[in-house]
PDB file of N, CA, C and O in Angstrom:
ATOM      1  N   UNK A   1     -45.773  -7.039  -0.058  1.00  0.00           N
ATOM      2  CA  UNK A   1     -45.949  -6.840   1.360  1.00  0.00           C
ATOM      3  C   UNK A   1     -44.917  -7.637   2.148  1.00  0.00           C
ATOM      4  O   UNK A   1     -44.399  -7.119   3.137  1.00  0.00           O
ATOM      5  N   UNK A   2     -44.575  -8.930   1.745  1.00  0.00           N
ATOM      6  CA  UNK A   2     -43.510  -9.534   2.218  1.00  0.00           C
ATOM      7  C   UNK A   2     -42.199  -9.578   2.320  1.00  0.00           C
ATOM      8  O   UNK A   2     -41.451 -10.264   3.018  1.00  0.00           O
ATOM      9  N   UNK A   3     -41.929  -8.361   1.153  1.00  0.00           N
ATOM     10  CA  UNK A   3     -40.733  -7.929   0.923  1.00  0.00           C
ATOM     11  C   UNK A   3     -40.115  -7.109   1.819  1.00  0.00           C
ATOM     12  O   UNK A   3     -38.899  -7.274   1.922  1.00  0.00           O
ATOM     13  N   UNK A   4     -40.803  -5.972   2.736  1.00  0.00           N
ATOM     14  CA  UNK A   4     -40.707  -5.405   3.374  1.00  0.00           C
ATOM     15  C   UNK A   4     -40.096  -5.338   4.645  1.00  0.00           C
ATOM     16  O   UNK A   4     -39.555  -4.331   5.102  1.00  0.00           O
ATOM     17  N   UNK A   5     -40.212  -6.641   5.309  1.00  0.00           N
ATOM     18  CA  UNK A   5     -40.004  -6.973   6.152  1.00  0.00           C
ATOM     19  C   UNK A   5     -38.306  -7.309   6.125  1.00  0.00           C
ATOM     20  O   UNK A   5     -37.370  -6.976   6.852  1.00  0.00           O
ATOM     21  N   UNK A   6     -38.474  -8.428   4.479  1.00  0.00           N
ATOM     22  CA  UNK A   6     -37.282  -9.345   4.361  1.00  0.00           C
ATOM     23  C   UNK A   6     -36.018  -8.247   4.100  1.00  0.00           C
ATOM     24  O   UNK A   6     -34.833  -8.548   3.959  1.00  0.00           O
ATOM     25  N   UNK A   7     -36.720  -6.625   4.072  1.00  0.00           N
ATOM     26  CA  UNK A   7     -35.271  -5.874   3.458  1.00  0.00           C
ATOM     27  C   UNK A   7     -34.971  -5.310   4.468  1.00  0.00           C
ATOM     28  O   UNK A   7     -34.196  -4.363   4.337  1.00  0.00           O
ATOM     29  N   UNK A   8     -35.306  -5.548   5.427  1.00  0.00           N
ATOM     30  CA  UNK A   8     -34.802  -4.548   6.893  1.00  0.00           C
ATOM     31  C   UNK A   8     -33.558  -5.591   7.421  1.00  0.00           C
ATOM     32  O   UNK A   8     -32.675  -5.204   8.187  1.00  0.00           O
ATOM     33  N   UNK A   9     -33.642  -7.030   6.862  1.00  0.00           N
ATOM     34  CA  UNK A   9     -32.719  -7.589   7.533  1.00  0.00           C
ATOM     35  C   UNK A   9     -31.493  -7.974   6.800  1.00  0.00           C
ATOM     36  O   UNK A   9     -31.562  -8.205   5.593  1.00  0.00           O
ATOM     37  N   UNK A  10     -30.426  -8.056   7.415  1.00  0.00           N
ATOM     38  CA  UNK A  10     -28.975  -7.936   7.363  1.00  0.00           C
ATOM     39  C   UNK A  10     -28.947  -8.996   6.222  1.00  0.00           C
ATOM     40  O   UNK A  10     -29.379 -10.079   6.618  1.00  0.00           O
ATOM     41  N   UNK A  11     -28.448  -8.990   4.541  1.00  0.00           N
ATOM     42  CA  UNK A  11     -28.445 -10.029   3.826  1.00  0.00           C
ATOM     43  C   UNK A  11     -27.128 -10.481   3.787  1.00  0.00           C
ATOM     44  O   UNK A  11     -26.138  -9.751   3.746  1.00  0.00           O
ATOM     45  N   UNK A  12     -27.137 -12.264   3.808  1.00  0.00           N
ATOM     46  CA  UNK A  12     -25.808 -12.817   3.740  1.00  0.00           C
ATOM     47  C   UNK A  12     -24.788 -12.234   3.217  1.00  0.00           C
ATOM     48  O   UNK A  12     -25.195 -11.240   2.616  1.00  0.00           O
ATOM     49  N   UNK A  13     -23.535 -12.351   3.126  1.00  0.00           N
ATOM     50  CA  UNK A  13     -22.481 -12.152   2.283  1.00  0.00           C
ATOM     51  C   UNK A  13     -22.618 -13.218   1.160  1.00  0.00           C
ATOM     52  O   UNK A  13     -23.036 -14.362   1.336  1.00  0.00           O
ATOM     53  N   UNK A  14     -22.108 -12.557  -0.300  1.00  0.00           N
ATOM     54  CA  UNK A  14     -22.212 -12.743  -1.492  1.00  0.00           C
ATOM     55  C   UNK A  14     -21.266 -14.277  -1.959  1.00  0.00           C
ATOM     56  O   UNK A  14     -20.047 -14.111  -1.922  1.00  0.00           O
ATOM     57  N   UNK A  15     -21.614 -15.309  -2.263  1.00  0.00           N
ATOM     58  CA  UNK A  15     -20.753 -16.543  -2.906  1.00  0.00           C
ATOM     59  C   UNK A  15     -20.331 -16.773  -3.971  1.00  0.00           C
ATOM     60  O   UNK A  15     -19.863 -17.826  -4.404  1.00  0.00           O
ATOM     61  N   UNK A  16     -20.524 -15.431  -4.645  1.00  0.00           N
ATOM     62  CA  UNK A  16     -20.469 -15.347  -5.839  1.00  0.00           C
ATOM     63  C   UNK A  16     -19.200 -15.314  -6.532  1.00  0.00           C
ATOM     64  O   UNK A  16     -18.372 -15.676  -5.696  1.00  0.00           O
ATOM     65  N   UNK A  17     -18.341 -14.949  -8.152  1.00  0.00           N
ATOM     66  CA  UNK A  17     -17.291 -14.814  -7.798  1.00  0.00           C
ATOM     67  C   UNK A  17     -16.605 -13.806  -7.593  1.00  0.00           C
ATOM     68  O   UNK A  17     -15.378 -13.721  -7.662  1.00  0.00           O
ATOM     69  N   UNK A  18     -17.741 -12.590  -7.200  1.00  0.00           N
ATOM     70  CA  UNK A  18     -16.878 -11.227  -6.886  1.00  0.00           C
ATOM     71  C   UNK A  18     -16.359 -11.033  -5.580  1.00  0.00           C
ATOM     72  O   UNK A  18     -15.500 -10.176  -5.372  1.00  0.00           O
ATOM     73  N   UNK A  19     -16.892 -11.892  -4.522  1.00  0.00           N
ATOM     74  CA  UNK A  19     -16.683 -12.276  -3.245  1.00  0.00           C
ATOM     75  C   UNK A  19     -15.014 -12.489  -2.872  1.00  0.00           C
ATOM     76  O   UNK A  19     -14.309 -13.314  -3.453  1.00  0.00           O
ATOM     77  N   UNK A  20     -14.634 -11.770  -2.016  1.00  0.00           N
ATOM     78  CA  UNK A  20     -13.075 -11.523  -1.940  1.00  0.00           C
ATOM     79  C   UNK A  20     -13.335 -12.700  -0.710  1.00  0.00           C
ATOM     80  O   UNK A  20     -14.253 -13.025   0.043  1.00  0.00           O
ATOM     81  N   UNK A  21     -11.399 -13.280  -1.108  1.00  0.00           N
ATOM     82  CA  UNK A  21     -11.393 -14.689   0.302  1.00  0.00           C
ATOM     83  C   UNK A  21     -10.612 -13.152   0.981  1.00  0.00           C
ATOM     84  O   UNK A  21     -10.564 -12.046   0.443  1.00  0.00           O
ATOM     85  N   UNK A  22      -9.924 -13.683   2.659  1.00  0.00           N
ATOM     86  CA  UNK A  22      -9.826 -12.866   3.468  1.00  0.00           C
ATOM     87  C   UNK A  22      -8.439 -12.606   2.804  1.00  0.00           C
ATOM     88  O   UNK A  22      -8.095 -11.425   2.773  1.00  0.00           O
ATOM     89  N   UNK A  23      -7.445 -13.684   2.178  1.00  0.00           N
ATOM     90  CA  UNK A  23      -5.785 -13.394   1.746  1.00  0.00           C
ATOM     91  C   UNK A  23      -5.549 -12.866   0.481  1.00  0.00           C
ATOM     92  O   UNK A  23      -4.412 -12.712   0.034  1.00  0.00           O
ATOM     93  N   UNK A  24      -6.862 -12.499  -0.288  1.00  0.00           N
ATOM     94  CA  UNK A  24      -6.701 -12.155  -1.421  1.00  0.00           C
ATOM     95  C   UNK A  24      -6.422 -10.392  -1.797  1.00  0.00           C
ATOM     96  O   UNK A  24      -7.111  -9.572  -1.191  1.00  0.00           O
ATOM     97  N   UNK A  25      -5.482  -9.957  -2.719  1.00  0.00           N
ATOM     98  CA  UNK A  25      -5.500  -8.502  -2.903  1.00  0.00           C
ATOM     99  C   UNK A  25      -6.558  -7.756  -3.369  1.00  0.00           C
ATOM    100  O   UNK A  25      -7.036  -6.707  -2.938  1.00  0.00           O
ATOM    101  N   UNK A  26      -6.856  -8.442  -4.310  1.00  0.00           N
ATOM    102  CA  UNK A  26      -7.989  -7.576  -5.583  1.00  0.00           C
ATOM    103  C   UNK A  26      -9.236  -8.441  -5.637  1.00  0.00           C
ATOM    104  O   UNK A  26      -9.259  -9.672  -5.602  1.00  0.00           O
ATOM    105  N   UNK A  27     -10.270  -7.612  -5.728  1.00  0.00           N
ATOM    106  CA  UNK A  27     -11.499  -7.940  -5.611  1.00  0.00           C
ATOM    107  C   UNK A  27     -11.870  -8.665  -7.026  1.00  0.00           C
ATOM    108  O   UNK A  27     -12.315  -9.800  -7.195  1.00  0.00           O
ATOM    109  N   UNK A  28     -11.672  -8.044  -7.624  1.00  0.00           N
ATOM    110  CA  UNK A  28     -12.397  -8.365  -9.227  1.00  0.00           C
ATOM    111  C   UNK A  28     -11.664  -9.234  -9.835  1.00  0.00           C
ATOM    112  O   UNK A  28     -10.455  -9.022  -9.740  1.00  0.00           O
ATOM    113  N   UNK A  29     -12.200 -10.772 -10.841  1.00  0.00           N
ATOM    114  CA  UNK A  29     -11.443 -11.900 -11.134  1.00  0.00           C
ATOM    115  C   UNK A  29     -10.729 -11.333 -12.146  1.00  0.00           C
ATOM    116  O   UNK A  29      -9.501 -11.252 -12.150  1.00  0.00           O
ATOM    117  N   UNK A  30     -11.613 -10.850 -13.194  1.00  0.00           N
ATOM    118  CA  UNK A  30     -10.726  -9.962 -14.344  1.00  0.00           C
ATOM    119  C   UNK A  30      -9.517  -9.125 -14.246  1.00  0.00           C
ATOM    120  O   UNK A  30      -8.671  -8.899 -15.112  1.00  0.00           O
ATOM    121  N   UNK A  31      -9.607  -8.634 -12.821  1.00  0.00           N
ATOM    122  CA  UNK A  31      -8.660  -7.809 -12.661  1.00  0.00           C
ATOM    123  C   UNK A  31      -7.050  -8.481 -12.570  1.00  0.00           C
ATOM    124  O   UNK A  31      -6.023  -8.149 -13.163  1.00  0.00           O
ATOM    125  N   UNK A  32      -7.290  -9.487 -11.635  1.00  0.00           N
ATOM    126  CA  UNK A  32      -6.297 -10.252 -11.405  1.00  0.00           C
ATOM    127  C   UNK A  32      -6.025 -11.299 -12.325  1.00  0.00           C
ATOM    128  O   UNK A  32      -4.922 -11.845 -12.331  1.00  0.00           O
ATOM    129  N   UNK A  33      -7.160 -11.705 -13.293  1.00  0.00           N
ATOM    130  CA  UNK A  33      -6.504 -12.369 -14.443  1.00  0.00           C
ATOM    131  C   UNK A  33      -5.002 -11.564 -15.508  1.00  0.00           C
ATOM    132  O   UNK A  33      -3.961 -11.984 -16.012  1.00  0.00           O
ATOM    133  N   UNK A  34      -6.023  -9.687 -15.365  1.00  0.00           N
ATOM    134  CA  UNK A  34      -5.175  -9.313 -16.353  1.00  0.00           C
ATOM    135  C   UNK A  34      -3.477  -8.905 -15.637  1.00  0.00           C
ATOM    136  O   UNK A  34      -2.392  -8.848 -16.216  1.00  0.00           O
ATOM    137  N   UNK A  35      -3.805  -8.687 -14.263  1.00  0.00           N
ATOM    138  CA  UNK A  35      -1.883  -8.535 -13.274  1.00  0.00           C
ATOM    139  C   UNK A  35      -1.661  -9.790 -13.804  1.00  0.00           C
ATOM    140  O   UNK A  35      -0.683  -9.770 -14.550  1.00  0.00           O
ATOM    141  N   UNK A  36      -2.206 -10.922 -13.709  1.00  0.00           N
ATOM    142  CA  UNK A  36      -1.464 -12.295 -14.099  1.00  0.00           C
ATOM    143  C   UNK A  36      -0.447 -12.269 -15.170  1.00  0.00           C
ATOM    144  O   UNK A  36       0.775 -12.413 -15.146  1.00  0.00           O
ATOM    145  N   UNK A  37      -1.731 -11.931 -16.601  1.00  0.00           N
ATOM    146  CA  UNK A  37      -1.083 -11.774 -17.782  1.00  0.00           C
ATOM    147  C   UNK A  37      -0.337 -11.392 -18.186  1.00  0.00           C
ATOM    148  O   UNK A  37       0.434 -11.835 -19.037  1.00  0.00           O
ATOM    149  N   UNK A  38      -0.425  -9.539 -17.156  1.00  0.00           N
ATOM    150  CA  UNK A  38       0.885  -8.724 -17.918  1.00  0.00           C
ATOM    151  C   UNK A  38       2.211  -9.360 -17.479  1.00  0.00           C
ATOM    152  O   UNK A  38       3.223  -9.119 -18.136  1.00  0.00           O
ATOM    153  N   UNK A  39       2.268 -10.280 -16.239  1.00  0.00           N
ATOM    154  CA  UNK A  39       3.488 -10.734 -16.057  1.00  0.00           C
ATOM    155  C   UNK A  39       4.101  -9.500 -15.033  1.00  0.00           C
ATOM    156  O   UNK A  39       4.992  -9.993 -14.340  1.00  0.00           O
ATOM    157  N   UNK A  40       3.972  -8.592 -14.841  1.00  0.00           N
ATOM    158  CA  UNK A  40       4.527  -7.292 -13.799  1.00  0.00           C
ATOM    159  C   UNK A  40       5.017  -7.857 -12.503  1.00  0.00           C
ATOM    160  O   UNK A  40       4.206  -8.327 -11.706  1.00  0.00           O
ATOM    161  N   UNK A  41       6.355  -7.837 -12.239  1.00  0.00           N
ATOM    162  CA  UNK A  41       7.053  -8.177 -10.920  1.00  0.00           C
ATOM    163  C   UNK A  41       7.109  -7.582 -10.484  1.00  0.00           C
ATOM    164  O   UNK A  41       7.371  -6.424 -10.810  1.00  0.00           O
ATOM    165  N   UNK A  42       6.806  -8.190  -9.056  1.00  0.00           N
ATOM    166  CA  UNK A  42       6.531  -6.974  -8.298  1.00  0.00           C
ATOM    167  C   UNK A  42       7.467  -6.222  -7.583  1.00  0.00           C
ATOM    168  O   UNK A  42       8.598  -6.663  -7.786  1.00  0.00           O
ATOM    169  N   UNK A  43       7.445  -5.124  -6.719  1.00  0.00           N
ATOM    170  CA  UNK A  43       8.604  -4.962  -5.850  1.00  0.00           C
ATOM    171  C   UNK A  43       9.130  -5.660  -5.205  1.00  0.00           C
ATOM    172  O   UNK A  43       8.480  -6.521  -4.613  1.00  0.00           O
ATOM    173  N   UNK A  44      10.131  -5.596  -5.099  1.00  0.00           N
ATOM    174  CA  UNK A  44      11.458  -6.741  -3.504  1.00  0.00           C
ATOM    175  C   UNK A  44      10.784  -5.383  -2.245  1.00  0.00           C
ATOM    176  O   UNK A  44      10.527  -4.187  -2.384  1.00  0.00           O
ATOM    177  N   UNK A  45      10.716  -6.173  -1.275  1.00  0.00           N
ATOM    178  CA  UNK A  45      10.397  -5.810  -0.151  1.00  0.00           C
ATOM    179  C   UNK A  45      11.382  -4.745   0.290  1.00  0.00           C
ATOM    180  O   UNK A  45      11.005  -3.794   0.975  1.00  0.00           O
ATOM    181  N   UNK A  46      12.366  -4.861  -0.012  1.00  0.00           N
ATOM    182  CA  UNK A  46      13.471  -4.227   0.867  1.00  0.00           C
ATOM    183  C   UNK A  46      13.647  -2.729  -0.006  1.00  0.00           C
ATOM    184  O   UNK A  46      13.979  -1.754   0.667  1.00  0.00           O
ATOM    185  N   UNK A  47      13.481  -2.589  -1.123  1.00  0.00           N
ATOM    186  CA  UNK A  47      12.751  -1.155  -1.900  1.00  0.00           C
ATOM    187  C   UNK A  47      11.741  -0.491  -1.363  1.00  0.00           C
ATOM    188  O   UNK A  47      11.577   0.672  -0.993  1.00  0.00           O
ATOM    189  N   UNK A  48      11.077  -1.477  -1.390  1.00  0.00           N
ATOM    190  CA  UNK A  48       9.451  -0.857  -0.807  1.00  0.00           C
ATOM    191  C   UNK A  48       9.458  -0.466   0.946  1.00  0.00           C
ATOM    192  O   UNK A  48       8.536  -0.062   1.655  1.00  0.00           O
ATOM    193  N   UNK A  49      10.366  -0.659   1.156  1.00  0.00           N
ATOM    194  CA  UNK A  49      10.579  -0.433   2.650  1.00  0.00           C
ATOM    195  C   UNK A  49      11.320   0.865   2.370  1.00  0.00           C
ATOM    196  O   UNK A  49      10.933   1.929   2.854  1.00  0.00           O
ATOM    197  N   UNK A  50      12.215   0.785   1.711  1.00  0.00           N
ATOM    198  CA  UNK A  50      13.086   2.289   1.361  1.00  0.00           C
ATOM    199  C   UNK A  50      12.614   3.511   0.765  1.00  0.00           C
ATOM    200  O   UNK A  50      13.018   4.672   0.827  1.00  0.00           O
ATOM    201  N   UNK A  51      11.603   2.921   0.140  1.00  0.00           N
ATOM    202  CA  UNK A  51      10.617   4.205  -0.469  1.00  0.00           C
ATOM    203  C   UNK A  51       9.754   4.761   0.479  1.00  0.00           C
ATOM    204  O   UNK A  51       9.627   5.968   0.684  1.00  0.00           O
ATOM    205  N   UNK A  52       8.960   3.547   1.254  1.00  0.00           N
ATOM    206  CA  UNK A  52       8.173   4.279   2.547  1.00  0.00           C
ATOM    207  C   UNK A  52       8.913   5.187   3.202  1.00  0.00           C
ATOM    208  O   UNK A  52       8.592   6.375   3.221  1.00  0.00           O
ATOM    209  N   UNK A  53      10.214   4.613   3.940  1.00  0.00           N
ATOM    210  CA  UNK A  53      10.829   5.761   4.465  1.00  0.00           C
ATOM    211  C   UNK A  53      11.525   6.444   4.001  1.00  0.00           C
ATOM    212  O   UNK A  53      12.027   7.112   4.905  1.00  0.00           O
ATOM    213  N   UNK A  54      12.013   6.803   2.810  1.00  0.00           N
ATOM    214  CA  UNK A  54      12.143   8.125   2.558  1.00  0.00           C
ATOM    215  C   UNK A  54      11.058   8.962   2.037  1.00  0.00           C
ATOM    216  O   UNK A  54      11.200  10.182   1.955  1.00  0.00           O
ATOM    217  N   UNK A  55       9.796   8.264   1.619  1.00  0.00           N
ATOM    218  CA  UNK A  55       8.860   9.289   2.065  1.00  0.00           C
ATOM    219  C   UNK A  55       8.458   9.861   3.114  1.00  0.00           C
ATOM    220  O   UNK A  55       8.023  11.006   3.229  1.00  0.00           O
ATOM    221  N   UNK A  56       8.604   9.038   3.925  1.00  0.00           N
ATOM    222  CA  UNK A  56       8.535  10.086   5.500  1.00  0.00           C
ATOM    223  C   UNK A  56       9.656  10.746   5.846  1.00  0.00           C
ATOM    224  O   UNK A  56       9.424  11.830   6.381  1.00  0.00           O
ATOM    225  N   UNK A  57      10.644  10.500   5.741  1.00  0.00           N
ATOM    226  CA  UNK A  57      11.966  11.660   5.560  1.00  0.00           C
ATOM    227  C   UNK A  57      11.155  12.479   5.207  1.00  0.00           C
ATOM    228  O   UNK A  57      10.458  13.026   6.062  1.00  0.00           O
ATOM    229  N   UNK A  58      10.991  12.860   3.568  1.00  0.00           N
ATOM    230  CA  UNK A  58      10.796  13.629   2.846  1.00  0.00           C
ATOM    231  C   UNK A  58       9.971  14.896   3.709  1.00  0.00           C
ATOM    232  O   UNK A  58      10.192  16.069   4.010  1.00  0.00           O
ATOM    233  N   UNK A  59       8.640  13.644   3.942  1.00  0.00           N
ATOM    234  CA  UNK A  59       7.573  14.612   4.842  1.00  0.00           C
ATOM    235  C   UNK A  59       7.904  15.095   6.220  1.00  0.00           C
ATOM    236  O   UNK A  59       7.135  15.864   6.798  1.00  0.00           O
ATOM    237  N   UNK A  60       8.929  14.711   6.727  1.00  0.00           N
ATOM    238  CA  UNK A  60       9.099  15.163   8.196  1.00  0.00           C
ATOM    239  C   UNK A  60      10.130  16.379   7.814  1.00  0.00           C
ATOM    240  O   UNK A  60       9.961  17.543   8.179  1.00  0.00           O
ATOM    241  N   UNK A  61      10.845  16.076   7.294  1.00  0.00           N
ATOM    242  CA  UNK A  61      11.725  17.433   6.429  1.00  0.00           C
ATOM    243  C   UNK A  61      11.050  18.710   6.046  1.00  0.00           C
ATOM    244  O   UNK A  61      11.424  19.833   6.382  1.00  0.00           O
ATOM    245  N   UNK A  62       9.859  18.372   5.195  1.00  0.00           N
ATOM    246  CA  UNK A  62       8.853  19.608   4.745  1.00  0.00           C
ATOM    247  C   UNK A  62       8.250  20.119   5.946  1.00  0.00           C
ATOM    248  O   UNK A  62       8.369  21.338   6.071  1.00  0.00           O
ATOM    249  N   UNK A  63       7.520  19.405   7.035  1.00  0.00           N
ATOM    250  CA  UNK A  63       6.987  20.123   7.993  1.00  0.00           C
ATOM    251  C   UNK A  63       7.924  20.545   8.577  1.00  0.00           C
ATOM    252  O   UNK A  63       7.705  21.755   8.600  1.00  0.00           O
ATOM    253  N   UNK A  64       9.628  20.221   9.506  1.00  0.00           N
ATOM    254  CA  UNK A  64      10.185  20.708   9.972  1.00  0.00           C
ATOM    255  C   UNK A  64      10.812  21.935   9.160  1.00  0.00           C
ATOM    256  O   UNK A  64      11.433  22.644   9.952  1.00  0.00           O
ATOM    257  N   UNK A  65      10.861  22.379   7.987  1.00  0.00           N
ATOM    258  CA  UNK A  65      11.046  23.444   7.359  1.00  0.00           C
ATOM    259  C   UNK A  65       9.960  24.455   7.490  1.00  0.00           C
ATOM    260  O   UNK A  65      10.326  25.608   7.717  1.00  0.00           O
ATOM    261  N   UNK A  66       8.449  24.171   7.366  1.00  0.00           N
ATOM    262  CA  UNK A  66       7.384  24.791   7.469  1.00  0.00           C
ATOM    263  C   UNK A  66       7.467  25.202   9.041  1.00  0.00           C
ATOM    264  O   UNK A  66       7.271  26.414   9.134  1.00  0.00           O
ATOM    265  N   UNK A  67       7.665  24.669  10.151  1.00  0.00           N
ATOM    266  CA  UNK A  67       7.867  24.717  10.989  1.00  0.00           C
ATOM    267  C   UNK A  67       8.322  26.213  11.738  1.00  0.00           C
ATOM    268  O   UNK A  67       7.809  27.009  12.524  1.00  0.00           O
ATOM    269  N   UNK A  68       9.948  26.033  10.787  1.00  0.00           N
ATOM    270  CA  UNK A  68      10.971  26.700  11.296  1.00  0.00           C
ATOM    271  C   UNK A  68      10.640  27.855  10.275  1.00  0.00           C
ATOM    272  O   UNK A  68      10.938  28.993  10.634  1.00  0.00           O
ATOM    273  N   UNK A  69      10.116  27.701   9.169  1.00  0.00           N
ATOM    274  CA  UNK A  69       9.714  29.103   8.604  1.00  0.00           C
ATOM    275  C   UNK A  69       8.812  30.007   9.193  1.00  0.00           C
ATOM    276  O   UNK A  69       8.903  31.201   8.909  1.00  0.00           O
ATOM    277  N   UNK A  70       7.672  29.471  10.229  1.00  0.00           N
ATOM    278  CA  UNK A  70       6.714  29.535  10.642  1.00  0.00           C
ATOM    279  C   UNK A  70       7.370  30.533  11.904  1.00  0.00           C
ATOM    280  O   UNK A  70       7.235  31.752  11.802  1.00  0.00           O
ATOM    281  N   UNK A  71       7.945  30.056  12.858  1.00  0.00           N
ATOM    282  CA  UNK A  71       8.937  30.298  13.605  1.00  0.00           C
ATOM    283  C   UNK A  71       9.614  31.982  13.050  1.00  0.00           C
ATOM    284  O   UNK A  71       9.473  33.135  13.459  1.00  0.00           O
ATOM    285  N   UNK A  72      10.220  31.465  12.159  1.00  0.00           N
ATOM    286  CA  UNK A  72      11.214  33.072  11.536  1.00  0.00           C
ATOM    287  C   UNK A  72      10.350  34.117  11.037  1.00  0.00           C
ATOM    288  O   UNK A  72      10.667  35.289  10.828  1.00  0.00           O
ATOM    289  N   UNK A  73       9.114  33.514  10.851  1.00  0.00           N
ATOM    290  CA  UNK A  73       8.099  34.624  10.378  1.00  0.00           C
ATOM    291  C   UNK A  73       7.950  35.241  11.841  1.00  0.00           C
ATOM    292  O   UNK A  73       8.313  36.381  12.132  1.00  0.00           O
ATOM    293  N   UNK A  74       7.318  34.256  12.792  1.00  0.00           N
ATOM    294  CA  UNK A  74       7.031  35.164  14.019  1.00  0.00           C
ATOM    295  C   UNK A  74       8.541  35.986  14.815  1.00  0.00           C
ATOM    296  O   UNK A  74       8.783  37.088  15.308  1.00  0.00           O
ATOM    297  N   UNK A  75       9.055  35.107  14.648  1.00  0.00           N
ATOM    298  CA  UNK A  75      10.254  36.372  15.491  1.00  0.00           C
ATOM    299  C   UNK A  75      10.533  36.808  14.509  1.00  0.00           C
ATOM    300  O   UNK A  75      11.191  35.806  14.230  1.00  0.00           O
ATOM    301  N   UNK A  76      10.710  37.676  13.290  1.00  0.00           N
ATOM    302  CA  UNK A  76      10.727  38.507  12.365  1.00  0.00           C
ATOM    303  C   UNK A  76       9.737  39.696  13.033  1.00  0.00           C
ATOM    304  O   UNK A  76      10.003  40.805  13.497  1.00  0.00           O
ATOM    305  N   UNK A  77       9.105  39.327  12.952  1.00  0.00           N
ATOM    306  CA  UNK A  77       7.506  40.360  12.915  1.00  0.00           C
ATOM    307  C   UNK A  77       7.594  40.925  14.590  1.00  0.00           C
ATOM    308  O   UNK A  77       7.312  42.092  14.861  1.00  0.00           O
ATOM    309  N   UNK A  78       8.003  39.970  15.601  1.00  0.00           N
ATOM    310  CA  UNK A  78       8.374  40.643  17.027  1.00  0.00           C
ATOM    311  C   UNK A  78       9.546  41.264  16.960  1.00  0.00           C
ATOM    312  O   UNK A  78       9.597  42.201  17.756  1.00  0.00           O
ATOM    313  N   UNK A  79      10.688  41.089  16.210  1.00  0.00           N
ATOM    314  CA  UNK A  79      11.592  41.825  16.093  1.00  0.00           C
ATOM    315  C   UNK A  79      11.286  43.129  15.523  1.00  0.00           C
ATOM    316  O   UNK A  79      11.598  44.188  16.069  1.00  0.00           O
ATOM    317  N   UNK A  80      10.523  43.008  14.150  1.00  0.00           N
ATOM    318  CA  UNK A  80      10.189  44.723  13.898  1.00  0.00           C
ATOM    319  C   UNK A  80       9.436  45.227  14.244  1.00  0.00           C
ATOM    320  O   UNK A  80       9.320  46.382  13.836  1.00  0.00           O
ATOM    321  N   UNK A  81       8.239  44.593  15.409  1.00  0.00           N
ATOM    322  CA  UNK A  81       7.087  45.610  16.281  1.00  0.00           C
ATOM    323  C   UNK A  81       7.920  46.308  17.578  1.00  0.00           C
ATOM    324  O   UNK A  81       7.658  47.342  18.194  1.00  0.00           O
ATOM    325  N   UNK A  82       9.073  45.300  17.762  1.00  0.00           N
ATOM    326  CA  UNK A  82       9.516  45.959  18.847  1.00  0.00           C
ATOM    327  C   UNK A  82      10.713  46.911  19.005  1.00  0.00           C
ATOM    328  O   UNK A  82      11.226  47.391  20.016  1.00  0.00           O
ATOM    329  N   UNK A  83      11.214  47.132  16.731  1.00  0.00           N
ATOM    330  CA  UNK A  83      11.915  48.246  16.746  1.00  0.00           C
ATOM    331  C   UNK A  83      11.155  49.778  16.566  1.00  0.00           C
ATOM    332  O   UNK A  83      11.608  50.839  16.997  1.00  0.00           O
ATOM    333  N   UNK A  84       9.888  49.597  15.816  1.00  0.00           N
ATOM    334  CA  UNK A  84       8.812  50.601  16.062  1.00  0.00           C
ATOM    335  C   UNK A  84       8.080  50.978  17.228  1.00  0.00           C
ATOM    336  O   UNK A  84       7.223  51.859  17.161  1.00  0.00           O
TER     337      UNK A  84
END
C-alpha cells in the first residue's frame, strides 16, 4: 500500500557506475574500458570537419539535381501538352 504512493514520484538520478558525468562520451564502463584497450586514434579534427562538409556538398548536390530533374520533368510535360 505504501508503495504506491512512493512510485508516482520522480526517483533520484542513479550513483551508480552506469551513471554518465556531464563530459563523458559513453555511458557504459566496459565500453570505454574496451575503446581504451583497443588503443583506436581517433580522428584529427580537421578531417572530421572535411568529411562533414563534404557530406553536405554531397547532399546539397543530390537535392539540387533532384531539384532540377524535377523541374525538366515539369517543363517537359508543358512542353508536350502544349504541342498536342
Amino acid at each position: 500500500m505504501l508503495r504506491a504512493p512512493a512510485k508516482t514520484l520522480p526517483r533520484p538520478a542513479s550513483t551508480g557506475a552506469l551513471s554518465r558525468p556531464s563530459d563523458a562520451r559513453f555511458r557504459n564502463p566496459h565500453f570505454v574500458s574496451f575503446m581504451a584497450g583497443t588503443n583506436r586514434t581517433r580522428m584529427r579534427a580537421d578531417v572530421l570537419s572535411a568529411v562533414l562538409r563534404s557530406r553536405a556538398l554531397v547532399k546539397r548536390a543530390l537535392r539540387f539535381t533532384l531539384l532540377g530533374g524535377g523541374f525538366w520533368v515539369v517543363f517537359e510535360s508543358a512542353r508536350a501538352i502544349s504541342i498536342f
